[in-house]
N, C-alpha and C positions, 0 to 999 in steps of 0.2 A: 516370476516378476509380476508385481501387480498392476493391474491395468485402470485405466479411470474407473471403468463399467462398475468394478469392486470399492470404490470409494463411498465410504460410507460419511455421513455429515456430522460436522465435531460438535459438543454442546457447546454452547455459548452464550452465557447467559449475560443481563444487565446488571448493573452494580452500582450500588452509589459511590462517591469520590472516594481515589482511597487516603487511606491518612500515615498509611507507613507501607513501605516497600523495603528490600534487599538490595535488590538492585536496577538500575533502569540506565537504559540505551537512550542515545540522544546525539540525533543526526545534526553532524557539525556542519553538515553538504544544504541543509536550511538557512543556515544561522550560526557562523562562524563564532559569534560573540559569544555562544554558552562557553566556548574555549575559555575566554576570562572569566565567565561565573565559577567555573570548575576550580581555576585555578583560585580565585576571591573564597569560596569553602575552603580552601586546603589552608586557608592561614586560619580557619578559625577551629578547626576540628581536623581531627586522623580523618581522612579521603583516599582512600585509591582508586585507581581508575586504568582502562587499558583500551588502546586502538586497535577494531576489531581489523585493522588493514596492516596492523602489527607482522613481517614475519612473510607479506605476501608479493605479489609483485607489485601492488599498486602502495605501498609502505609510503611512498613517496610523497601521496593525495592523503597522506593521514589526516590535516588539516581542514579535509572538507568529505569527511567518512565518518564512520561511525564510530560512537566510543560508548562503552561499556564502563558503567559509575555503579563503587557502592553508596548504598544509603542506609546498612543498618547502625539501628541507634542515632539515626540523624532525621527527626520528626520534623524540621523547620526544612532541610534540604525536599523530601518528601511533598511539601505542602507545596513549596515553590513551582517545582517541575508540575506537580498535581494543577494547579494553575495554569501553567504555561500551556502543557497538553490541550486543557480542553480548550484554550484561544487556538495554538498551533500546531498543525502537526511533525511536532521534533522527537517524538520519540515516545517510550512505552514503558512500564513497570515490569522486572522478573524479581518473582518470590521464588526461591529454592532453598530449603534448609541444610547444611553441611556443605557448602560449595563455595569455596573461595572465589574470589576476582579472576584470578590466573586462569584457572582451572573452567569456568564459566565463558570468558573469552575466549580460551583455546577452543571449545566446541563451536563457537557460535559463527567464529572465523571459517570455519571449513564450511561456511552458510554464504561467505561475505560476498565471495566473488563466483561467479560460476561462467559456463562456456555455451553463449550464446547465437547461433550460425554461425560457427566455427572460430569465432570471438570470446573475448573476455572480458563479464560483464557486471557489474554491481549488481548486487541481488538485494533489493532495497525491504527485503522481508521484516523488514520494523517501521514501514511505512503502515499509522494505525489508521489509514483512511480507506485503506485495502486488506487491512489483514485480516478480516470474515472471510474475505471472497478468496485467499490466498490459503487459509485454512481450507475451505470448504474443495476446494480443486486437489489437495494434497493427496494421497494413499494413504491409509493408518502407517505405514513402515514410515515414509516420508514426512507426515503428521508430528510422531512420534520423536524423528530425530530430530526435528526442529524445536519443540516444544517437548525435553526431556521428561524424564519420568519423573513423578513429583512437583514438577515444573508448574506454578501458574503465571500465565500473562496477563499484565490486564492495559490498555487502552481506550484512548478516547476516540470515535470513528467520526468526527464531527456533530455527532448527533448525541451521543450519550456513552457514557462508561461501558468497557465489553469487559468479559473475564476467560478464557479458557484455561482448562486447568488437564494436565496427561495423568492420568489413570490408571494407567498401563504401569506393570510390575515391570522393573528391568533397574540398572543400576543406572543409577543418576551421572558418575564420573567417567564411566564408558567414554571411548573417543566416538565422534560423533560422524555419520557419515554423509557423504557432500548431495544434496539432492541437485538429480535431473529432470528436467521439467521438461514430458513430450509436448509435441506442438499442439497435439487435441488440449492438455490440459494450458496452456497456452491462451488458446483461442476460447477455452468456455472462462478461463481465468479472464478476460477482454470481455465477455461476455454477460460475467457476473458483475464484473464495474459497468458497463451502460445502464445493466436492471437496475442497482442502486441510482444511479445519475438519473434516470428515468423516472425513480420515484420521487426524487429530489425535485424534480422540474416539474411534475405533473400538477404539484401543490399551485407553483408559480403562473406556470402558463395554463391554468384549470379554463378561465375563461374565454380562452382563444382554442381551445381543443374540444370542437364538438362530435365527442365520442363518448358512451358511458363505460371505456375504460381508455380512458387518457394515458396512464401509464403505457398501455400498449403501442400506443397511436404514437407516442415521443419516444419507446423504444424503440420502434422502426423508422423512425425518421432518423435517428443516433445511428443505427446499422447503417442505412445508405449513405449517410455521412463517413462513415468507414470504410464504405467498400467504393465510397467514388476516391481516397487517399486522404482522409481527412483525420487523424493519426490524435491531436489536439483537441482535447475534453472544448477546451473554448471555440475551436472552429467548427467543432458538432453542433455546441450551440445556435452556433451563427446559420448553420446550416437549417436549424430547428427554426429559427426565426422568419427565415426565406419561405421555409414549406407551412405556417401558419398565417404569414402574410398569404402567399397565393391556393390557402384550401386544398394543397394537393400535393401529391411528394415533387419535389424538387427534380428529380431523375425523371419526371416525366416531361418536364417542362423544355417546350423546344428550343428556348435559351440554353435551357443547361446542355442538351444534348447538342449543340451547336458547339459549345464552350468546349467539351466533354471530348468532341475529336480533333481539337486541338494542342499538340503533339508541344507547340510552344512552350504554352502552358504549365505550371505548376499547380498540382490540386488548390492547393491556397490562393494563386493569381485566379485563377479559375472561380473560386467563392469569390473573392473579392469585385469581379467582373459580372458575377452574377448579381449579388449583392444592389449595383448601378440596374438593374434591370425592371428592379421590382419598388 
């Protein structure tokens, strides 16, 4: 079995917008309403399409899960979503040549849901505002069954177009097999979204951060944010705002550690309580 330590990092390069796709996935669980664009294409053109919660136990949330659309031969479908992506993140371009709709979704489905402490969990693996960092944490076996052979994805990460493409010889229609995800990659997976959020904010709050590597300064401030229960990309922030208001982490502060042993409390009453202090 492969271990993190063995993970090697996937290429992934920039790209400019694309202009035709095969096929692309588009999370209904954002944005319910692509349901009626889906169905508005189907009156003007041949469209098929399939629910990747088709088949599963969660069949029933199909409505607000993922679906899997084609788009060949359809250059105006293509430009739309191409649009949409880089405002929203609803979902991602797949290029595979010789692979049906069916055939494409039955793989991608044994992705959809997986078992999470001892639950069952959406695996939101076409969220493209994370899928570098979701690549990067994977095994090449793991890498591989997600992003078939032949297989390119391409995505908008908020920031700009990505592309990964699998390399790797093996048969594209192969049944595909369901990844598990240990808790180490887990946790550097959590780890790899603060560094990106990090670098995102360091632009923002450059002038209230007097360190000559800001990025670092705002990663650690995001960890202690997490590690006091602050779970919530926006309550990090908030947290980040506390500890540049008062020059110093937050966790040191004998308000917070005051807050901090009390049992009442919910980590978010607890920011929010903090928040009136400073």
């Amino acid at each position: 079995m492969e271990t993190v330590s063995s993970i090697t990092m996937p290429e992934i390069i920039a790209i400019e917008r694309p202009v035709d796709a095969e096929f692309a996935i588009i999370d209904l669980a954002l944005d319910q309403e692509m349901l009626g664009w889906v169905y508005e294409q189907m009156q003007h053109r041949d469209i098929r399409w399939e629910s990747l919660y088709q088949g599963t136990d969660w069949q029933q949330n199909w409505k607000s899960g993922p679906i899997l659309i084609e788009l060949k031969g359809s250059d105006s479908c293509t430009d739309a979503l191409a649009k949409l992506f880089a405002q929203y993140p609803n979902g991602l371009f797949i290029n595979v040549p010789g692979v049906t709709p069916e055939t494409l979704a039955e793989q991608l489905r044994q992705h959809a849901i997986i078992e999470l402490n001892g639950k069952q969990a959406a695996f939101r693996f076409y969220d493209p505002r994370h899928l570098t960092e979701l690549l990067s944490i994977l095994t090449d076996i793991q890498r591989n069954s997600l992003v078939r052979p032949g297989e390119q994805w391409v995505w908008h990460d908020s920031d700009q177009w990505q592309s990964y493409s699998c390399r790797q010889s093996g048969d594209a229609l192969a049944p595909a097999t369901s990844i598990v995800l240990s808790q180490e990659q887990l946790e550097s997976f959590e780890t790899l979204k603060r560094l990106k959020k990090a670098r995102s904010l360091a632009s923002h709050y450059q002038e209230w951060v007097k360190s000559s590597d800001p990025e670092k300064v705002i990663f650690d401030h995001l960890t202690a944010a997490k590690k006091a229960g602050l779970d919530k990309v926006s309550d990090q922030e908030r947290w980040l705002r506390i500890a540049l208001t008062l020059s110093s982490p937050v966790q040191n502060s004998s308000a917070w550690q005051a807050l901090a042993t009390n049992d009442q409390l919910t980590p978010r009453q607890r920011l929010s309580n903090m928040e009136k202090t400073v």
